[in-house]
Structures are given as C-alpha cells and as structure tokens.
N, C-alpha and C positions, 0 to 999 in steps of 0.2 A: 735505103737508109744511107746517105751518103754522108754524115754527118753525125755522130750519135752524141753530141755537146746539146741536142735539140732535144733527145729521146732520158726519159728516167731509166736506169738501168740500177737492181737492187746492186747494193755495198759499194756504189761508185759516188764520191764527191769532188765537188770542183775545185780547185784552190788554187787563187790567181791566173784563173784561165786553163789550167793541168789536172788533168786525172788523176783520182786516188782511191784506191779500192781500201775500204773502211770498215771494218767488221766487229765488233761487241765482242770481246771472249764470254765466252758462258759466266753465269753469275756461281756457278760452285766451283771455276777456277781461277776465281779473283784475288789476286794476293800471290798466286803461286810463284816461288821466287824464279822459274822460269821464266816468267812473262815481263820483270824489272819491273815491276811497278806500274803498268800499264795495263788501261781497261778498255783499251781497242788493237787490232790488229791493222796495219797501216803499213800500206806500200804504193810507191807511185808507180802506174798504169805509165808503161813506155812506148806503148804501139801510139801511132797518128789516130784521132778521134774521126777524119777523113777517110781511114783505113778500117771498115769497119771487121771486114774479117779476122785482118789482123789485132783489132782492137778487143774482138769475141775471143779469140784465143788465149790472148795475154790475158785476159779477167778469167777464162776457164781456167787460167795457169796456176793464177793468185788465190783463187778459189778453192781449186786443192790440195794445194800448199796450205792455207789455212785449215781444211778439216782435217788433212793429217796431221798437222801439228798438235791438233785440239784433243784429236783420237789418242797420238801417242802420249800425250798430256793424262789423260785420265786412263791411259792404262796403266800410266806409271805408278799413280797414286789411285789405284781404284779403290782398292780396297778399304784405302785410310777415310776417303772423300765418302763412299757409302757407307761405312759402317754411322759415320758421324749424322748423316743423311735420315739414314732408318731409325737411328734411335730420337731425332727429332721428330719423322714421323710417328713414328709411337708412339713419342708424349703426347704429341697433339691430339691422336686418336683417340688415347687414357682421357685428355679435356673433353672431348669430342662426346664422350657417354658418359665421364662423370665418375670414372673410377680413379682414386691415384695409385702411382707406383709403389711398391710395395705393401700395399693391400693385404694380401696374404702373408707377407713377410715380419711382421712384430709377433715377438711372443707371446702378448696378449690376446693377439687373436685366434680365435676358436670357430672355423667354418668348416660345417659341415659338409657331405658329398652336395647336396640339396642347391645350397649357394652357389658352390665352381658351377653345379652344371647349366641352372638359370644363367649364370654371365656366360659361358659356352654358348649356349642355344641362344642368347637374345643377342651378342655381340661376337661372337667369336666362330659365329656358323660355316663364314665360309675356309677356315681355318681347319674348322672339322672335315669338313667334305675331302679340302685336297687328301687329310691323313686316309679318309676312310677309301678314296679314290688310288689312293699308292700301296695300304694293304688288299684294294682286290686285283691291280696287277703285278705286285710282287714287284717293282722297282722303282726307285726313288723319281719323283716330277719335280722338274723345276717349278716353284710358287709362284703366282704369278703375285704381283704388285702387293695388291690388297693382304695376299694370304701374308705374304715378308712381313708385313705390317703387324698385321694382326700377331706371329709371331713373335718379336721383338715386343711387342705390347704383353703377351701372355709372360714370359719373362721376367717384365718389371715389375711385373705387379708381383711375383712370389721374391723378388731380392729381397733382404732383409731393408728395413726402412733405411737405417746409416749411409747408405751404401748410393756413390755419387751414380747419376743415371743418364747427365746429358755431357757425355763427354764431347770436349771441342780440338781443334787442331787446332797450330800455330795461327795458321795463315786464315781461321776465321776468325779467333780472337782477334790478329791483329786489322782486319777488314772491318770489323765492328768498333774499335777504338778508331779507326779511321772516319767511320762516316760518323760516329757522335761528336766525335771534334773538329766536324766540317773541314777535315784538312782538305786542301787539292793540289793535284798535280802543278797548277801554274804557280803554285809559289816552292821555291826553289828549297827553303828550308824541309818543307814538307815530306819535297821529295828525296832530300837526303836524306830524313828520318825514317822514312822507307825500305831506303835504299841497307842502309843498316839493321835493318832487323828481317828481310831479305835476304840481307849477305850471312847472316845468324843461320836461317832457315837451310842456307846453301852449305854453311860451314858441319851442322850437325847431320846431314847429307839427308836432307829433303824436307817433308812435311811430314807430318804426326798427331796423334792424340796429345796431348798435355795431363798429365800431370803430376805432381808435387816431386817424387821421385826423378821422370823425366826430366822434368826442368834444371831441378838441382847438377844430372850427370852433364846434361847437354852446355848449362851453364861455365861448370866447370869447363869442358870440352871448346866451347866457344874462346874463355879467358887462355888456356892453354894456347888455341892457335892464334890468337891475336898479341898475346906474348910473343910469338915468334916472327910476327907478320912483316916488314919492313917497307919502307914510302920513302920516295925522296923526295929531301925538303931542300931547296935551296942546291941544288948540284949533288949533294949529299944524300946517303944512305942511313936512316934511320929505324929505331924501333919505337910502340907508342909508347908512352910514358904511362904509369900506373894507372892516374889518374885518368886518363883518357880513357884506356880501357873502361872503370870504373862510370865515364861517363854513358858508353857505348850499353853496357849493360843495364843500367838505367833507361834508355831509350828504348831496349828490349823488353823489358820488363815492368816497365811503366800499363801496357795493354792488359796485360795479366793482371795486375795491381786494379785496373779498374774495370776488368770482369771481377773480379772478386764481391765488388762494392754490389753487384746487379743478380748476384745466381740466387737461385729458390731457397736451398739449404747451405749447411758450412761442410756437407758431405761434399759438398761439388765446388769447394775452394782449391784455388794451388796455391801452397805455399812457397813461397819467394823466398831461396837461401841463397843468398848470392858468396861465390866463391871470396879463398879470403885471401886477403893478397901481405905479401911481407911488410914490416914496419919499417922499410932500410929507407932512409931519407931521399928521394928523387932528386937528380940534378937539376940547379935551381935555374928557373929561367928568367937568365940574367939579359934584361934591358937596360940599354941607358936614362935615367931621368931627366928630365928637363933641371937645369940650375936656375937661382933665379934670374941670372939673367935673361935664360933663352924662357924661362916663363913668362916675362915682363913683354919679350919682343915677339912671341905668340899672341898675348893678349893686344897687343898692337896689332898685329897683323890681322887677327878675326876683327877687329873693333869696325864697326860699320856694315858690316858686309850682307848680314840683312838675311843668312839664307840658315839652310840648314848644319854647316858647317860652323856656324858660330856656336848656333845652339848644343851642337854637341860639345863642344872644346868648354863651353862656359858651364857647363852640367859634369864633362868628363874629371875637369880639373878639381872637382869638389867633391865628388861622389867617387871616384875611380870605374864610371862605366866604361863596359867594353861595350863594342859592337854590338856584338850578340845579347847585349841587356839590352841596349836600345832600340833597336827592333822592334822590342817587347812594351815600349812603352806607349801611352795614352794620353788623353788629355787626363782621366781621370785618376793617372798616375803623379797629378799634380797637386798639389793642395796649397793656392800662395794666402787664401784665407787665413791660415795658421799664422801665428806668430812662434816662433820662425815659420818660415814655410818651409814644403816640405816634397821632396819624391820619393817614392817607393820603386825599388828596386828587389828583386829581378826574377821577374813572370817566374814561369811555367816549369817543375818539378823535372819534366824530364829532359829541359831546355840547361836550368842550371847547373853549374860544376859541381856547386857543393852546399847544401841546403843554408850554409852561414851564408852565401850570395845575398838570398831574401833580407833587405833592409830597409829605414825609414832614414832617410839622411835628410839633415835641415841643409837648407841653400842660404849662403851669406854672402856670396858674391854677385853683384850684377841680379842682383833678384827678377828688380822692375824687369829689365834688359831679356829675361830669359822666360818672363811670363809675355811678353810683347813678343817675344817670336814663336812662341807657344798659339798666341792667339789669332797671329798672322799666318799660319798654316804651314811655319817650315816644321812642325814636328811629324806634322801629315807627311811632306816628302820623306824628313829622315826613316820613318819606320817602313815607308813602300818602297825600299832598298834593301839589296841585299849584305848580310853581312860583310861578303868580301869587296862588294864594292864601297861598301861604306873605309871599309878599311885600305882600298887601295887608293880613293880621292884623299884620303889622310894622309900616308905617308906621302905623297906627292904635295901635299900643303902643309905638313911638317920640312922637308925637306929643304925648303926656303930657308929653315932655323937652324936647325942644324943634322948633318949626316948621319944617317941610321934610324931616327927618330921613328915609329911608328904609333898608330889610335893604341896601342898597349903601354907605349912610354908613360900615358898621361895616369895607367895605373901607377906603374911605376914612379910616376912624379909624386903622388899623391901620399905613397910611407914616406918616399925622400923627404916631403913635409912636413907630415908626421915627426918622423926620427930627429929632422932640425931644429921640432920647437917641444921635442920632448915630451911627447903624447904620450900620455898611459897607453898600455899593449889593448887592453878591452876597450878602450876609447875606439880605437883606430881599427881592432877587429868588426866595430861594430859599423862602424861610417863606411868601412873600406868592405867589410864581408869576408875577411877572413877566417879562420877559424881558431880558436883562443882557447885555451883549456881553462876550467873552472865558469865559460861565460856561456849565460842562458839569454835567452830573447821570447819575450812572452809572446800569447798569442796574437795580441792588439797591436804590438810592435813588427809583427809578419805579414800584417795585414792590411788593407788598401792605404791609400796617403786618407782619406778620409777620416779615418780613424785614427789620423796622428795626435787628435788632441786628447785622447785616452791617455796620453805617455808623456806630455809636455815636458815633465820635468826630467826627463832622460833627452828628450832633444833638445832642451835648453843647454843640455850639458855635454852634446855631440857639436851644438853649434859655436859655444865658447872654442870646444878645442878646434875647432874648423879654422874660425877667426885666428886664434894663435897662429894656425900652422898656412893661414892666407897671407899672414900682415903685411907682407915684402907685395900685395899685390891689390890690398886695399886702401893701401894710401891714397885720400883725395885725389883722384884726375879727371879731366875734362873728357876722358874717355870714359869712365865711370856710371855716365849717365846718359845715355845715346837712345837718341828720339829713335821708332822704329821709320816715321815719316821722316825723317832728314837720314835712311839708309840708303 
C-alpha cells in the first residue's frame, strides 16, 4: 500500500488534496458546551499519505485522542446524561404496553393486589426475576438494560399524576430548538447564538436537569457573572450594558420558552423568571447623526449604484434599520401593494433588542426605487451577509461623508428627524421601535407587512409624520426617480 489517497480508510476525509480524520461525536453529547458547538471531531492527518506506516499511526493517534476525549466527556456528565436517557426510555416502554405514568398515582384510584400483579407478570417479568435472582444470592446485581427500564417505568407509573416525568437538560433542550429551527453551523449568526447559550451552560458550571427553580438560580448566577465580565471595544476595556445582557438571556431562554409550547402536561413546564435588573438609566449611546446636509450628499452618493448598499441606506434612512434587522428581512417583509407601502420590521424574538423593535413602517421615500432593487435581487445579497460585514462596507461608504459615521448613524439620523420636525414621542416610538410608555401595538400591526392594510389608518399617519420629518430630502430631484436599467 504505497499510497493510501487510493484506499478508504474509516474517519479519514479528503480536502483539497489533505487528510482529515472526521468523527461524529455521539448523538447524546451534542450541545455539550465542551465540544463549542460542534458535531464532528476534526483534525488534519499530518503523516505523508505515501508514508503509510507513518500515516497508520498518526490516525491510531487521532483515534484515541478522540475516544478519550468522548469517554472522559460522558464520565463527566454521566449521571446527568443517563438519568435523562432512562426516564425517556421508560416513557416510551409505558407507550410501548399502553400504560401511562402515574397510573397508580391519583387518588381516585383504587387497585387492587390482583391488577399490580397482572401488570408485574405480563410486563414487568423480567424486573421480577432479577429481584427474585439478588434475594437467593443475598447481594445486590447490576440490572442489565431492560431490568433499569422496566425499573424507572414501575416508578412512574405509582408518582402522583402532577408530578413532571420527562425531565431534560440544558444542552437537549437547547439541541432540539436547534434542529426545529433548521439553524446551522455555516451561518455565522447561528453559531453565535450557540455559542451564547454554551457559554451559559459553561458559566453555571456544566450541564443539568432543568427546572423552574434551577433555571431561575442559574439565571440569576449567569446575569451576576456577566455583569462583571469585561471585552474590549475599540482599545478600551468595557462592561456589557443592561440591555445586552438582557438580550443574552433571551437568547438563553428563548429554547425553553418553546419546549414549553411542545410538553405532554403543565407538570413538565419551566418557568422562565428572568432576573431583574436596576431601573438606573444606562449610558446613552451617543452617535453622530447625519445633518441635512450630509443626508442630502449620502443620498447623492447611493443614487444609482444599483446594489445592495442603496437599498439599505434608502430603507435605513426611513425605518431606522440596523443591521441585524436586515438580515432578517424578505421579500415578503415587503408590501409596495399597500397604499402607502409598507415594511415590517424586525423578525425573530430571540434576535430582537426589545419586543418595541417588531414594526410596520410605511416607505415615502424613493418607494418605486426601493421595490426595483427589491425585485432585482440585491435584497437577496443584503440578507446572505453577515451583520458585521454589512456594518463594516457601511462605515467605509459612510466615511466618504463624513468622519465617524457608522450603519447605526442612520438610526440616529432618523430621531435627529424626528426631533427637527417635531414628531409626536408615539409617532416616532412606533416607526423607529422604541419603546414609549402609555403605547401599545396591536396584534395586526406586529404582524407580517401583508397584513398592513388591517391598520391603514395608523400607517397613513406614521407616513405623514415620515414625510414631515423627510422634506429637506423629498424635494423634487432628478435623482428621485432612477430607472434600475440606466443603474
């Protein structure tokens, strides 16, 4: 075998010509926040593929590196990982014959010896034997598989009904909101959101059962050390801001939030108390806004360009989207049918800052202009971007206008507007997604752009104050109306 690029060899793949030993971690230690996120084990194979002895040893090397790693993995968590393990097996065996768990457990029930012993003798036989097996040699047998089962099944069935019976850990709730929201590793956001509720897992120092009591200490315990955590931004040593955290824990907790919606009973719910944080006002994060001038010589600047950088600045400037809204958007986040027309802003609960986010904003600028690039497919590039990149092409094409400028100015630009043309506070909480005391937002108004003509007459009246606080920028120009075929 002078060659082994020619031969299969198990856990080795090719890539680019290079060896790589490739391994599956087990499916019951998926999520374990040892592993980051990761559902292979992966290391490049460094012997010559022309070297074969050397090549056999290097993969025996990797090979058990990887089962100790896996071994010392579920020693660590043995206990938490099988207890979770058997009491699944035992429901299923309870489905399996058609008994449910706490059977024996409600006060209304009344069975006699007669009943236990039929379910004994018809389903529970080899349960009997190992007992009957351990009193004729006087010391305790390990069960084998089946008897644990059977076990753990006799159990449920005498708990009182109430009483939750399929308890889960972190890290399988969180592997189950994982695969029902088709997240994946290649998208980058995904795997921050991961990555964060991993780092939760690591912070309350490991994995566990869940629930309601747990969560609440661990909660607390989590917001505790991330109060204290610090990152540098910018050269600078920082701590996170309230709100961050608060977002962080939402990301946490969002998995839980929809196991909740999916369990058998309300016995088997966790309840979500998320810790509570001071009322002291956060330091305000203070960007510069664009003035009109340098809004006048942005919109100069995007005019023509045809790509996905228009279409964000021509949506930003009217909406106050960030980034991270955008991303989230669709085509059917668009609605130009409406009179006005209309976008809905901003996806996903565990994605947003702050549920005021979610809004129906009418577009009064450049409409035609921003349904033409809609329909030319630069929305399709903008959202197959990543946040930070979308935010680093910005400040680099902000920067032309003027110093400092970043894709969060154009938030900022958008109260600056507001505040110049003297926008009601609810007006501008509602366009912009603030959050307003005294202001509610029904449900048709939270809800896709399709449903914007449910509320017309609240967007007719988001769109007047738009137009006020645009007019320095809708004045008639021959810019105003730009063919997407002369871009």
């Amino acid at each position: 075998m002078s060659n082994l690029m020619d031969s299969k060899i198990k856990y080795v793949r090719y890539e680019k010509g290079k060896p790589w030993y490739r391994r599956r971690y087990p499916t019951t230690l998926r999520g374990h926040p040892q592993l980051e996120g990761k559902d292979y084990f992966r290391k490049r194979i460094k012997a010559d593929p022309n070297d074969a002895q050397a090549f056999i040893a290097d993969w025996n090397s990797l090979n058990s590196a990887y089962d100790t790693f896996v071994s010392a993995l579920f020693n660590v968590n043995r206990n938490v990982i099988e207890e979770a393990q058997l009491t699944k097996k035992a429901l299923d065996y309870l489905r399996m014959i058609d008994v449910s768990a706490g059977m024996f457990g409600g006060k209304e029930a009344r069975f006699d010896g007669e009943v236990k012993d039929w379910l004994l003798d018809e389903h529970f036989d080899e349960m009997q034997r190992h007992y009957w097996a351990e009193r004729e040699s006087g010391h305790d047998n390990d069960p084998s598989e089946l008897v644990a089962i059977q076990e753990e099944a006799w159990r449920l069935v005498h708990m009182p009904k109430d009483t939750p019976t399929q308890y889960k850990t972190y890290s399988q709730i969180f592997e189950a909101y994982w695969i029902s929201q088709n997240m994946s590793e290649s998208n980058k956001r995904d795997r921050e959101t991961k990555r964060l509720r991993y780092e939760f897992v690591d912070v309350i120092g490991g994995d566990c059962i869940v629930t309601s009591d747990v969560l609440k200490d661990h909660l607390v315990k989590y917001a505790a050390f991330m109060r204290k955590k610090e990152i540098i931004f910018k050269g600078s040593i920082k701590t996170l801001s309230e709100s961050t955290i608060k977002k962080y824990i939402n990301v946490v907790t969002q998995p839980i939030i929809y196991h909740n919606e999916y369990v058998e009973s309300e016995a088997e719910k966790i309840e979500v108390k998320r810790p509570k944080f001071s009322k002291r006002r956060q330091v305000k994060n203070k960007k510069r806004p664009l003035d009109y001038i340098d809004q006048n010589k942005l919109m100069t600047l995007i005019c023509g360009r045809g790509d996905w950088k228009e279409l964000f600045c021509l949506v930003a400037i009217q909406t106050g989207m960030h980034p991270s809204e955008a991303v989230q958007l669709s085509a059917t986040s668009f609605n130009f049918t409406n009179i006005p027309a209309v976008v809905s802003l901003s996806g996903e609960g565990p994605i947003r800052k702050t549920e005021a986010r979610q809004r129906l904003v009418p577009l009064v600028y450049r409409t035609e202009r921003i349904k033409d690039l809609v329909e030319c497919g630069h929305l399709e590039v903008l959202t197959s971007k990543t946040t930070d990149n979308i935010s680093a092409q910005l400040k680099t094409m902000l920067s032309s206008v003027g110093k400092d400028y970043t894709a969060y100015s154009l938030r900022h630009t958008l109260r600056h507007n507001f505040a110049s043309a003297a926008i009601p506070v609810d007006l501008q909480a509602e366009i912009g997604g603030w959050e307003a005391k005294g202001r509610e937002m029904s449900e048709s108004q939270a809800g896709y752009a399709e449903l914007g003509k449910d509320t017309n007459e609240r967007i007719k009246a988001r769109a007047k104050a738009l137009k006020r606080s645009l007019a320095h920028l809708l004045t008639p120009t021959a810019s105003n109306a730009v063919s997407i075929k002369s871009a």
